[in-house]
BAVOKOL-447743 format. One record per residue (C-alpha): x, y, z. Coordinates in steps of 0.2 Angstrom, whole numbers, plus 5000, padded with zeros to 4 digits. Layout:
! BAVOKOL-447743
XYZ ...
! end
This chain:
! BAVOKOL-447743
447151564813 446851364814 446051354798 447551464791 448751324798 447751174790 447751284774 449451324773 449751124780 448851054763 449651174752 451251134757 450850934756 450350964738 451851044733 453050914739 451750784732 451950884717 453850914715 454150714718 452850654705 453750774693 455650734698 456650624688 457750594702 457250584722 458850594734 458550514751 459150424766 459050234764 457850234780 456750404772 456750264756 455450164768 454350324772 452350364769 453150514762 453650394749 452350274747 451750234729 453350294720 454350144714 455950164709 456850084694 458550094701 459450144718 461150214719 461950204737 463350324739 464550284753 463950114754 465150054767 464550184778 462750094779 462049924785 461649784775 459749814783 459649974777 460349964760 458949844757 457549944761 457350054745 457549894736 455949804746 454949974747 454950044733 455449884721 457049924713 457549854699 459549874699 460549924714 462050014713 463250024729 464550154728 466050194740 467650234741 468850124755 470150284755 468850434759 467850364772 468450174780 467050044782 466250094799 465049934800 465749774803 464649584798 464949444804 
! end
């Protein structure tokens, strides 16, 4: 049964592995940009939906771990109103 488990374990690892390197596009959180799940994918380009929704700390991650390129912030003031304030 627990070599079962470990089995199953790596052939599920493979697959997600597999299905990311052949994605054109990957949707995650900000925060899930900075994962190990992620690690070694670099992204050319990030698009962050409902951008006033987010902090400016975690709008930067996918640009420092995974090395954007172009960074496109996206939100719209009458759907959802800015919920994070700066100062």
């Amino acid at each position: 049964v627990q070599q079962r488990r470990v089995w199953e374990q790596k052939q599920n690892s493979f697959m997600r592995q597999k299905i990311l390197d052949e994605a054109e596009v990957i949707c995650a959180t900000t925060i899930q940009c900075g994962s190990v799940k992620l690690s070694g994918f670099d992204f050319h380009g990030v698009l962050i939906d409902e951008v006033a929704q987010a902090t400016e700390t975690s709008c930067i991650v996918p640009v420092v771990c995974r090395g954007a390129r172009q960074l496109v912030l996206c939100g719209d003031h009458c759907q959802l109103p800015p919920s994070v304030l700066s100062r």
